[in-house]
TORMI-445984 format. One record per atom (N, C-alpha, C, O, CB): residue in three letters; x, y, z. Coordinates in Angstrom, 1 decimal. Last residue first. Glycine has a CB too. Example, Ala and Ser with C-alpha at 12.3 -4.5 7.8 and 13.67 -1.06 7.14 Angstrom:
BEGIN
VEXPA; rest; east; north; up
VEXPA; SER; 12.8; -2.2; 7.1
VEXPA; SER; 13.7; -1.1; 7.1
VEXPA; SER; 12.9; 0.0; 7.9
VEXPA; SER; 13.4; 1.1; 8.0
VEXPA; SER; 14.1; -0.6; 5.7
VEXPA; ALA; 13.2; -5.7; 7.8
VEXPA; ALA; 12.3; -4.5; 7.8
VEXPA; ALA; 13.2; -3.3; 7.8
VEXPA; ALA; 14.2; -3.3; 8.5
VEXPA; ALA; 11.3; -4.5; 9.0
% end
This chain:
BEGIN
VEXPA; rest; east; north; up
VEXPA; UNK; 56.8; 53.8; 1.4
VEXPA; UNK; 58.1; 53.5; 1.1
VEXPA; UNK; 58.1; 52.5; 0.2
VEXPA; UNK; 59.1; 52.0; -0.2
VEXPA; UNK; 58.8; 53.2; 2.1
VEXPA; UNK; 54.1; 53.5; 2.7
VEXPA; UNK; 54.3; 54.1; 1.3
VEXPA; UNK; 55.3; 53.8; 0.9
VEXPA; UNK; 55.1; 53.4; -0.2
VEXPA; UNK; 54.3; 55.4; 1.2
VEXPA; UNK; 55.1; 51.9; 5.1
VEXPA; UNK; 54.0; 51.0; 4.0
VEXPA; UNK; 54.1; 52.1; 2.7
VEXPA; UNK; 54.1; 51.6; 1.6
VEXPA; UNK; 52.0; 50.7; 4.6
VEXPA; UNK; 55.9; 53.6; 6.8
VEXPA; UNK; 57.2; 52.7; 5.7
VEXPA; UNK; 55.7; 52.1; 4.8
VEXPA; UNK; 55.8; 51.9; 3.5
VEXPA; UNK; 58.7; 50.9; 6.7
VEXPA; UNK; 54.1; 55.7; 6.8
VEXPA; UNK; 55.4; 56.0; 6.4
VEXPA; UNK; 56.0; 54.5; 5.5
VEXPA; UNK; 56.3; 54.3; 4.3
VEXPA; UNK; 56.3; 56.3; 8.0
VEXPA; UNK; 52.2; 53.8; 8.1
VEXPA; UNK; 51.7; 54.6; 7.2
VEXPA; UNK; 52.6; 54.7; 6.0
VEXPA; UNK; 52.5; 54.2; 4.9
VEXPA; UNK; 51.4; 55.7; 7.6
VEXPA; UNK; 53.5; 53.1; 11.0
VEXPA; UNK; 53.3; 52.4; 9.9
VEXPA; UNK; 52.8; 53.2; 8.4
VEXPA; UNK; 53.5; 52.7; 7.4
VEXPA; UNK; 52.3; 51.4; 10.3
VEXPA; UNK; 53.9; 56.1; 12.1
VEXPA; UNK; 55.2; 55.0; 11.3
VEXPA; UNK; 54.5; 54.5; 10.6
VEXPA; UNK; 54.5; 54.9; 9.4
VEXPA; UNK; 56.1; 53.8; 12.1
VEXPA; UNK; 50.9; 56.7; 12.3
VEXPA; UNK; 52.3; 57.3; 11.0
VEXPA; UNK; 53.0; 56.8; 10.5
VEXPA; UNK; 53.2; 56.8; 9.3
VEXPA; UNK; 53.2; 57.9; 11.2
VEXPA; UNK; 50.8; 54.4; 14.1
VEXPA; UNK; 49.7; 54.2; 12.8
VEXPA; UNK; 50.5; 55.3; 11.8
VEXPA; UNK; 50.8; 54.9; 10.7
VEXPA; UNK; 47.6; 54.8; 13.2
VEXPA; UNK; 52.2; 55.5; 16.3
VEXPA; UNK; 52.4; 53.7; 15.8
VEXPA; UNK; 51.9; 54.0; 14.3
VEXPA; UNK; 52.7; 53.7; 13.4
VEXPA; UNK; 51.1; 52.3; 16.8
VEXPA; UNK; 51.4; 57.9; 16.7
VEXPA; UNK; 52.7; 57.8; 16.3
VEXPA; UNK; 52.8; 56.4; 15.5
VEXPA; UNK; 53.2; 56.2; 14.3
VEXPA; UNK; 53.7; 57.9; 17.7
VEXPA; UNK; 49.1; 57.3; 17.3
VEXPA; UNK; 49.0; 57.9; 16.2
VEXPA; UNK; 50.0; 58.1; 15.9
VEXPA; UNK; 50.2; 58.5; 14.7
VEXPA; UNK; 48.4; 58.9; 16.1
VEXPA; UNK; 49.4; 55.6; 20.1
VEXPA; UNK; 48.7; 55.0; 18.6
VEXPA; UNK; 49.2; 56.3; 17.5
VEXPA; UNK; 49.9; 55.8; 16.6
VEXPA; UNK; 46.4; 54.8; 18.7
VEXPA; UNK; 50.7; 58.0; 21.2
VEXPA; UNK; 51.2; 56.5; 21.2
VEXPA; UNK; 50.6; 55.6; 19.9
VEXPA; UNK; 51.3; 55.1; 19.0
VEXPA; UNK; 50.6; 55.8; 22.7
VEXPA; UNK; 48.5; 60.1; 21.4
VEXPA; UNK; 50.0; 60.3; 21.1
VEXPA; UNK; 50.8; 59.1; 20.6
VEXPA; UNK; 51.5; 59.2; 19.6
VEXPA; UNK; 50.7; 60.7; 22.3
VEXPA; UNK; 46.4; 58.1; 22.9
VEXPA; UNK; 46.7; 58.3; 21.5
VEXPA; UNK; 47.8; 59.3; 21.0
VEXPA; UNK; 48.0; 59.1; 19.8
VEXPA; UNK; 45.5; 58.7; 21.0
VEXPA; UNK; 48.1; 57.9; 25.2
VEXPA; UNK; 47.5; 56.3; 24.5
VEXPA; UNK; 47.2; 56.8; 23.3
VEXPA; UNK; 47.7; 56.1; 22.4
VEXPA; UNK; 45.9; 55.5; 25.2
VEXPA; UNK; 47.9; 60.3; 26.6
VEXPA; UNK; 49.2; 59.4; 26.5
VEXPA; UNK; 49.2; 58.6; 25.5
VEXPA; UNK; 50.3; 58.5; 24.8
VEXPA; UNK; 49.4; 58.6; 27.5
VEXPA; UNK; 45.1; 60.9; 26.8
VEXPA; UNK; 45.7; 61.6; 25.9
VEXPA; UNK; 47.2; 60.9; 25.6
VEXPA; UNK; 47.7; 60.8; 24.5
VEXPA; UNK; 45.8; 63.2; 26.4
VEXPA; UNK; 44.6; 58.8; 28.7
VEXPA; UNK; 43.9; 58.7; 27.3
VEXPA; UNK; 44.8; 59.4; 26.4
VEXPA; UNK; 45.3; 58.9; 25.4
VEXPA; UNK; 42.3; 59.3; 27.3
VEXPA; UNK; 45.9; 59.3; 30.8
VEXPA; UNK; 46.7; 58.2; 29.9
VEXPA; UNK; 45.6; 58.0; 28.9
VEXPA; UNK; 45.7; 57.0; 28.2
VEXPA; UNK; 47.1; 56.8; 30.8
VEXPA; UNK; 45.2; 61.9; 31.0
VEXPA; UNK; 46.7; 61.5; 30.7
VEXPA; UNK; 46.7; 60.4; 30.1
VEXPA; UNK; 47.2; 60.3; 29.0
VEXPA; UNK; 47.7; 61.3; 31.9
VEXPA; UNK; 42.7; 61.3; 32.3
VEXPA; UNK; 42.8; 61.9; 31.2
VEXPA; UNK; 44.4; 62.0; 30.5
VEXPA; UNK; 44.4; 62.0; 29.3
VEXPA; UNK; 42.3; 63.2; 31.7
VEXPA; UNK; 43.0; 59.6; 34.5
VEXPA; UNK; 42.3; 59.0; 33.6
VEXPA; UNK; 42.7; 59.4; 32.2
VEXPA; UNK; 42.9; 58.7; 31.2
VEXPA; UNK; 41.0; 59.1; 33.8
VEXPA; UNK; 44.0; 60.1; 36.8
VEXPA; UNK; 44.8; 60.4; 35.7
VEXPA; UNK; 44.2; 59.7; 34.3
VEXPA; UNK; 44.8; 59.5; 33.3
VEXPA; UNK; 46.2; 59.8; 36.1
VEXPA; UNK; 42.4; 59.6; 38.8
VEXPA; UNK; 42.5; 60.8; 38.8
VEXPA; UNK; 43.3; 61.5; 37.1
VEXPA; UNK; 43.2; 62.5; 36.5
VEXPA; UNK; 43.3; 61.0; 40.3
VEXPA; UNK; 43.2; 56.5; 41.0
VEXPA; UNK; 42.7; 57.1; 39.9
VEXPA; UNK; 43.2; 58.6; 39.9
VEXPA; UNK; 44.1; 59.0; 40.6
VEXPA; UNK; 41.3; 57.0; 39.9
VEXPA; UNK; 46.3; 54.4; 39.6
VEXPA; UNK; 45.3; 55.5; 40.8
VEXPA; UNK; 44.7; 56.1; 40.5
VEXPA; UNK; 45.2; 56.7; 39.4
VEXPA; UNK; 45.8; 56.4; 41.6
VEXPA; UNK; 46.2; 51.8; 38.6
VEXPA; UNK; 45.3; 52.4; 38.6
VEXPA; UNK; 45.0; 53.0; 39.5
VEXPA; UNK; 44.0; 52.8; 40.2
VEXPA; UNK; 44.6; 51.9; 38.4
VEXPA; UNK; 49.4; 51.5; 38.7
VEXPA; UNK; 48.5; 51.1; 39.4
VEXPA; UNK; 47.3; 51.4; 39.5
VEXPA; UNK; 47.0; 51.4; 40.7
VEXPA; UNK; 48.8; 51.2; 40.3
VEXPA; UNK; 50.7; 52.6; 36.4
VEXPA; UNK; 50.9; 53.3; 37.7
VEXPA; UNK; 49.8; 52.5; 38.9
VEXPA; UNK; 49.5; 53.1; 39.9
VEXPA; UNK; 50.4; 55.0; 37.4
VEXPA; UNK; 50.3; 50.5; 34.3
VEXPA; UNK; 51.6; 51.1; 34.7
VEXPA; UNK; 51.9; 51.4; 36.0
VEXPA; UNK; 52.7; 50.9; 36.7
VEXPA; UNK; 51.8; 52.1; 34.1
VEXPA; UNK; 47.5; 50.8; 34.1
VEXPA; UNK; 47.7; 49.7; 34.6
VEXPA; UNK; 49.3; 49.7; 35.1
VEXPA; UNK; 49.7; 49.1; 36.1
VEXPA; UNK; 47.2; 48.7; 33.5
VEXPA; UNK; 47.1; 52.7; 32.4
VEXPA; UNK; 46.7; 53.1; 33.9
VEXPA; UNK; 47.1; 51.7; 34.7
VEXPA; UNK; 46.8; 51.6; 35.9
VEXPA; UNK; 44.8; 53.5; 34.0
VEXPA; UNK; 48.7; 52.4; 30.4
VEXPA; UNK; 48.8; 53.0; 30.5
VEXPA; UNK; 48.7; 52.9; 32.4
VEXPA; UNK; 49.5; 52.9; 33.3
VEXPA; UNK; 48.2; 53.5; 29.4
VEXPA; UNK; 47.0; 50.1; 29.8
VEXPA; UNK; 48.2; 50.2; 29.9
VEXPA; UNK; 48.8; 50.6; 30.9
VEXPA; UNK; 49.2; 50.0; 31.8
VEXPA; UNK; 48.5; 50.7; 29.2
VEXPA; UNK; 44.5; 51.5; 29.0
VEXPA; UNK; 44.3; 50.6; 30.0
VEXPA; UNK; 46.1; 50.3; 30.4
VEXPA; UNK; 46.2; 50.4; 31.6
VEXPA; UNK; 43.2; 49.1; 29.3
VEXPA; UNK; 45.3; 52.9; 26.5
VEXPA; UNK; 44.9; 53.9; 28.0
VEXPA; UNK; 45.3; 52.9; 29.5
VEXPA; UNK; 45.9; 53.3; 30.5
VEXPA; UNK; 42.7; 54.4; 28.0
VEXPA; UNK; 45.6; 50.6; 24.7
VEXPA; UNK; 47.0; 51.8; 25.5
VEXPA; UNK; 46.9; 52.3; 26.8
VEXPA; UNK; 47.6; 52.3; 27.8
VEXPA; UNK; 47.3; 53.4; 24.6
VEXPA; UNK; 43.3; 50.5; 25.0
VEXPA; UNK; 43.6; 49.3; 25.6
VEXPA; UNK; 44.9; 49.7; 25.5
VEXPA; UNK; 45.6; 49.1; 26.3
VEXPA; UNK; 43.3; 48.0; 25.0
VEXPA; UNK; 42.1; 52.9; 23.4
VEXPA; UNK; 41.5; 52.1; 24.6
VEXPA; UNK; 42.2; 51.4; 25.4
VEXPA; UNK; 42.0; 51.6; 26.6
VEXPA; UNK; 40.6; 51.2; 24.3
VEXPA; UNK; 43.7; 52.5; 21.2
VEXPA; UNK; 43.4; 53.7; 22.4
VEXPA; UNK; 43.1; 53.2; 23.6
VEXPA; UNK; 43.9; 53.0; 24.6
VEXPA; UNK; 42.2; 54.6; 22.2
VEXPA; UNK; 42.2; 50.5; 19.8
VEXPA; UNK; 43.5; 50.9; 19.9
VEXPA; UNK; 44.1; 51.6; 21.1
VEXPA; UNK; 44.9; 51.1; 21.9
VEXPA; UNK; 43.6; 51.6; 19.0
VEXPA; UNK; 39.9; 51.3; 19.4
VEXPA; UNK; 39.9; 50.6; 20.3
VEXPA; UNK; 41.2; 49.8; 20.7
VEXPA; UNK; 41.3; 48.9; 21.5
VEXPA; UNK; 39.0; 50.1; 20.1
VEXPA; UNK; 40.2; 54.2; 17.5
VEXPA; UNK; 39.8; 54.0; 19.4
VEXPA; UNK; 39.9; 52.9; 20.2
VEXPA; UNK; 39.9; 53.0; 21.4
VEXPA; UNK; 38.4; 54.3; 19.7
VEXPA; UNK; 41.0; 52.1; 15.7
VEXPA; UNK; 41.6; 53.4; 16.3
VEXPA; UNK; 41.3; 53.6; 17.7
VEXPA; UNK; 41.9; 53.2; 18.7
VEXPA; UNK; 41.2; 54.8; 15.6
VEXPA; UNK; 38.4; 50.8; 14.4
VEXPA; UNK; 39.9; 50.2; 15.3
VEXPA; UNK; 41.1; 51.1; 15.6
VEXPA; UNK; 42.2; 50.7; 15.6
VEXPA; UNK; 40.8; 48.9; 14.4
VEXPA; UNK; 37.0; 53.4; 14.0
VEXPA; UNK; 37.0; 52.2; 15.4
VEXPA; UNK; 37.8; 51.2; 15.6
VEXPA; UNK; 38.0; 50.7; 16.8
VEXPA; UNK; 36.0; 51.4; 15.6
VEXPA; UNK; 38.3; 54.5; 11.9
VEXPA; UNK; 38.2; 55.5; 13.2
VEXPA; UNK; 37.6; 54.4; 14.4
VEXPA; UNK; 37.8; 54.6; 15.6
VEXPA; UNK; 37.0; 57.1; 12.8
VEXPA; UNK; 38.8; 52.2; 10.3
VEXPA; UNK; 39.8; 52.6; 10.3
VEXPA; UNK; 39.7; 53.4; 12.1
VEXPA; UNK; 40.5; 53.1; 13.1
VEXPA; UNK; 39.9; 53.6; 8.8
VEXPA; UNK; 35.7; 51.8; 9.6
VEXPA; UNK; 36.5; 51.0; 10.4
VEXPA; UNK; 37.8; 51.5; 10.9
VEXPA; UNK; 37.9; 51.3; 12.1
VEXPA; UNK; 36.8; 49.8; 9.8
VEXPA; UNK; 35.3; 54.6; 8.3
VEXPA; UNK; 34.9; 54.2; 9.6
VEXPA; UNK; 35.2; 53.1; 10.2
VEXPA; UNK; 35.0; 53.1; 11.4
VEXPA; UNK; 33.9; 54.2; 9.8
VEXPA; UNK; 36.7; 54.5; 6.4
VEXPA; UNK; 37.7; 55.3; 7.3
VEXPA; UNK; 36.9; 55.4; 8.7
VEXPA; UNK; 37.3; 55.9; 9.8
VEXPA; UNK; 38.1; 57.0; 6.7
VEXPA; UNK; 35.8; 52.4; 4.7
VEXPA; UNK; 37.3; 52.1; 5.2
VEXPA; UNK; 37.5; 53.7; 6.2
VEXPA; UNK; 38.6; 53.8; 6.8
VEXPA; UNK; 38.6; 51.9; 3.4
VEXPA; UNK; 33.3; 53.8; 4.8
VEXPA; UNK; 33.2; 52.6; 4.8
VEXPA; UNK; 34.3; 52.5; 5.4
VEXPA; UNK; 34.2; 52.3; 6.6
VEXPA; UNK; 33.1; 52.0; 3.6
VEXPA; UNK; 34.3; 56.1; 2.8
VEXPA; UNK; 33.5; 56.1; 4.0
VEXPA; UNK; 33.1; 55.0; 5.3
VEXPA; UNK; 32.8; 55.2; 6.4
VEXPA; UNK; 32.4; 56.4; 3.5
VEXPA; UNK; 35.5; 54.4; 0.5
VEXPA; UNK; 36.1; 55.7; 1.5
VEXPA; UNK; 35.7; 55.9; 2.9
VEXPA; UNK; 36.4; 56.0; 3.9
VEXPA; UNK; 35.8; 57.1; 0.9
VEXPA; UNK; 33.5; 54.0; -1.1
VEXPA; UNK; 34.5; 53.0; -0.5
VEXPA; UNK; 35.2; 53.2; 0.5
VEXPA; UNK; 35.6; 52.4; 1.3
VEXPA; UNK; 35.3; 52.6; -1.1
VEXPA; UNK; 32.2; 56.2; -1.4
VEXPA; UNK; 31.4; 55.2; -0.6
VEXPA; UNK; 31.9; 54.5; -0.4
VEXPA; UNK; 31.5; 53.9; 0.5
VEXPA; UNK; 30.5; 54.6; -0.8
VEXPA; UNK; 34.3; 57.5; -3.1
VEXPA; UNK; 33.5; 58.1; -1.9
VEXPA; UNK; 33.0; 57.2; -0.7
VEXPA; UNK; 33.3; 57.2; 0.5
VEXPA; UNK; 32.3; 58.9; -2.4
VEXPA; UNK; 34.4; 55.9; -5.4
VEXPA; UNK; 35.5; 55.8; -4.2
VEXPA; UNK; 35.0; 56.6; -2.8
VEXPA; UNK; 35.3; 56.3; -1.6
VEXPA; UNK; 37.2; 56.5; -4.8
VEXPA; UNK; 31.1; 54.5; -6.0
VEXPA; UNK; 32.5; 55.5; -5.9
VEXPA; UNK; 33.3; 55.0; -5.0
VEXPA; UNK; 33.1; 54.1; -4.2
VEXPA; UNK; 32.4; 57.1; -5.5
VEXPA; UNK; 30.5; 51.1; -7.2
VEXPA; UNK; 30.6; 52.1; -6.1
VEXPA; UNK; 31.3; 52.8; -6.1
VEXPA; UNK; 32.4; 52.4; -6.2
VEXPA; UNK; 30.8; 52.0; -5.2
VEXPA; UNK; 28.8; 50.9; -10.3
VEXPA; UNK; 30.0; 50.9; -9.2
VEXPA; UNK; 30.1; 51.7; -8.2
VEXPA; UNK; 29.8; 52.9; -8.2
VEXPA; UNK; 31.2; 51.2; -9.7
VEXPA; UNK; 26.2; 49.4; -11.5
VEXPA; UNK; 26.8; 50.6; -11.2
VEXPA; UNK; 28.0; 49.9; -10.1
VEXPA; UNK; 28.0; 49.0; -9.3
VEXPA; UNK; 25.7; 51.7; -10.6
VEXPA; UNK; 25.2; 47.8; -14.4
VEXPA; UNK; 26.2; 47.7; -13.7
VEXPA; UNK; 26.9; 48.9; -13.1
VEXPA; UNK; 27.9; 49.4; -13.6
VEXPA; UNK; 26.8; 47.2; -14.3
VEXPA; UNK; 22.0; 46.7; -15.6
VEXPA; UNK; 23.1; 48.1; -15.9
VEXPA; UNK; 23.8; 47.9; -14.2
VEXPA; UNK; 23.1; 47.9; -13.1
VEXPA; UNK; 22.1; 50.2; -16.5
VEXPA; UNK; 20.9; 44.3; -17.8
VEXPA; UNK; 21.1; 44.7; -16.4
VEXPA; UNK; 21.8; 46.0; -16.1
VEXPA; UNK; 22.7; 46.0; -17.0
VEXPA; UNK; 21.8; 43.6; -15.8
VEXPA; UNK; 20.6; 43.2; -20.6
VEXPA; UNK; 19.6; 44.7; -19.8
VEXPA; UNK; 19.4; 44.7; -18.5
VEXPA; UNK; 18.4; 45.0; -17.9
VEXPA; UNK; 17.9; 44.8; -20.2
VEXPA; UNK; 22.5; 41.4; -20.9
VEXPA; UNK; 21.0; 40.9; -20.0
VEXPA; UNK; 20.4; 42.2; -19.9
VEXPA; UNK; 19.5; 42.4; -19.0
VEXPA; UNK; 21.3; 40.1; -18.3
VEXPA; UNK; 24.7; 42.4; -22.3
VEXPA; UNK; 23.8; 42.4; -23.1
VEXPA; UNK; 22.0; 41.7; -22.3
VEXPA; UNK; 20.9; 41.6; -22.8
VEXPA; UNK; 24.6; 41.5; -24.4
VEXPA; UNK; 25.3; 45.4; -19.7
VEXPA; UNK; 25.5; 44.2; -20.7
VEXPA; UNK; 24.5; 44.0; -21.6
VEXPA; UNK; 23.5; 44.8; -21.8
VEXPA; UNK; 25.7; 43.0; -20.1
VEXPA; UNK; 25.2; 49.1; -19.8
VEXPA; UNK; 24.6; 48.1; -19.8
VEXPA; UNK; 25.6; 46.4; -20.4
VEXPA; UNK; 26.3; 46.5; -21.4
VEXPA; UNK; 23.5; 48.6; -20.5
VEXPA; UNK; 26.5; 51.2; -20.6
VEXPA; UNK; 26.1; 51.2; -19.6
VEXPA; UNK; 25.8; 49.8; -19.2
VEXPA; UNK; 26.2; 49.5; -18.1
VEXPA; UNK; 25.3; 51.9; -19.5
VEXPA; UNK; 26.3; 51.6; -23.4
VEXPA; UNK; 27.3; 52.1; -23.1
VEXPA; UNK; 27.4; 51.7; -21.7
VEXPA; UNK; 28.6; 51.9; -21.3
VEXPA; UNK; 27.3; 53.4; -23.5
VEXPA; UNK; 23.6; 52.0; -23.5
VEXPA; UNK; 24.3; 50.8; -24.6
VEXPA; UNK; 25.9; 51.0; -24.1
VEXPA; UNK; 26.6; 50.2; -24.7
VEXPA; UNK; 24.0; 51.2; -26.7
VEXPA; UNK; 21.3; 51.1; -21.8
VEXPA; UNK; 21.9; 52.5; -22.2
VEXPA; UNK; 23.4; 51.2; -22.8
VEXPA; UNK; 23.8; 50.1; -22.4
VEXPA; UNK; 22.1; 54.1; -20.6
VEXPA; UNK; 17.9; 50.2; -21.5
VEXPA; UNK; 19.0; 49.7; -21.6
VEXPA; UNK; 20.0; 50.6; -22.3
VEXPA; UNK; 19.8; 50.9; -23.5
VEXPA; UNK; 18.8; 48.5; -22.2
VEXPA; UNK; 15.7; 51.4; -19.3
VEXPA; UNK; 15.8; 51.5; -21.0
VEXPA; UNK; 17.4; 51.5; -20.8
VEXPA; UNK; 18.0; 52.3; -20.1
VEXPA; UNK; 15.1; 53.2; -22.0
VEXPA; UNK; 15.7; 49.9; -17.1
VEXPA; UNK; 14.6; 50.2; -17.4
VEXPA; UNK; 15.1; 50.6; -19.2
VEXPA; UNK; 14.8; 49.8; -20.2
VEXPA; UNK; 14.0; 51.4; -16.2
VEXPA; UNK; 17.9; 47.7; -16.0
VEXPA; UNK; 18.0; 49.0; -16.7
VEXPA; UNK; 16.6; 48.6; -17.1
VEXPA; UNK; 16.3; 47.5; -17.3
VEXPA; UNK; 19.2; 49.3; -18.0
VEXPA; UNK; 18.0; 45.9; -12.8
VEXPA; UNK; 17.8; 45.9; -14.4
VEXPA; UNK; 17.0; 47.4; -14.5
VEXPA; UNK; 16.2; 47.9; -13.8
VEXPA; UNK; 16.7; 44.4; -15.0
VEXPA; UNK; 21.3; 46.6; -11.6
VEXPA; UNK; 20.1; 46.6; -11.3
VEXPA; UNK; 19.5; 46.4; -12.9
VEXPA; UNK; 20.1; 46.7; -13.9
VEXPA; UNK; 19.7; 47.9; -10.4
VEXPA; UNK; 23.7; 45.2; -9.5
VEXPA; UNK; 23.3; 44.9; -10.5
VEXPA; UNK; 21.7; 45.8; -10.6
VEXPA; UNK; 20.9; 45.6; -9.7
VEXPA; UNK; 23.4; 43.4; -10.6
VEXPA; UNK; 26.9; 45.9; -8.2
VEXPA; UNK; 26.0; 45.9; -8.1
VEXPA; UNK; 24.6; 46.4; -9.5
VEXPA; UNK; 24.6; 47.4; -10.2
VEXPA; UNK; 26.2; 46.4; -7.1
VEXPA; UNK; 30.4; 45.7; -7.3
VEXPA; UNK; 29.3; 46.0; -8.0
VEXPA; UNK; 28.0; 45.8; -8.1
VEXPA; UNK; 28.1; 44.6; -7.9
VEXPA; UNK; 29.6; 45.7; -8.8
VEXPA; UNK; 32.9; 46.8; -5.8
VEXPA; UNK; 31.9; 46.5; -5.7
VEXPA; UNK; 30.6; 46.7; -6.4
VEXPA; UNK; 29.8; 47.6; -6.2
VEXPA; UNK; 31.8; 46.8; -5.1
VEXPA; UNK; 36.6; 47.5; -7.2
VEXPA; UNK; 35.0; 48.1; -6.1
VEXPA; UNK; 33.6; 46.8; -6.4
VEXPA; UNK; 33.7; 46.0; -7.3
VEXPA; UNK; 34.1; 50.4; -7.0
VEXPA; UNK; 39.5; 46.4; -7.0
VEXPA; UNK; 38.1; 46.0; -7.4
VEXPA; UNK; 37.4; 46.7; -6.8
VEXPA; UNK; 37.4; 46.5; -5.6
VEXPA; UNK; 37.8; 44.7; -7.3
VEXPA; UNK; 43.1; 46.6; -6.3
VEXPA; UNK; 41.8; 46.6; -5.7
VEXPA; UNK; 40.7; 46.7; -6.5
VEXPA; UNK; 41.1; 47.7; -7.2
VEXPA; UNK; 41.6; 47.4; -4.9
VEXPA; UNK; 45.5; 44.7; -7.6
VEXPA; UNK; 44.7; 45.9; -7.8
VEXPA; UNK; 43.4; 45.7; -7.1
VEXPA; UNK; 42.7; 44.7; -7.3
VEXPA; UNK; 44.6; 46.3; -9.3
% end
């Protein structure tokens, strides 16, 4: 089971429900801020995912240029198929 992140601050007026007994009060991170966090690594090892399909990609046809835009759009058709499947059976 995953755990968030805690962090300590000392409670100005110690809330009894909130607090240990050091009059430190223990906030958690939402899942919002855990969220934000995991879907911006998530959105840069994505592109740099991409990236190096694209390079593939252009490396296939011999880097002629002109097709730059294909094999970007190629490269993520390709990752976002890869990153579904996986998605798919990891729910399974």
């Amino acid at each position: 089971m995953k755990t968030g992140t805690l962090t300590l601050r000392k409670a100005v007026k110690p809330a009894a429900e909130k607090s240990n007994t050091t009059g430190y009060r223990i906030k958690r991170k939402t899942n919002k801020q855990r969220s934000s966090v995991s879907s911006e690594a998530f959105a840069t090892e994505r592109h740099r995912m991409i990236e190096e399909s694209a390079y593939h990609h252009a490396e296939k046809r011999g880097f002629q240029p002109g097709h730059e835009m294909q094999d970007w759009l190629a490269a993520e058709k390709d990752i976002d198929s890869h990153l579904g499947n996986a998605a798919n059976s990891a729910s399974s």
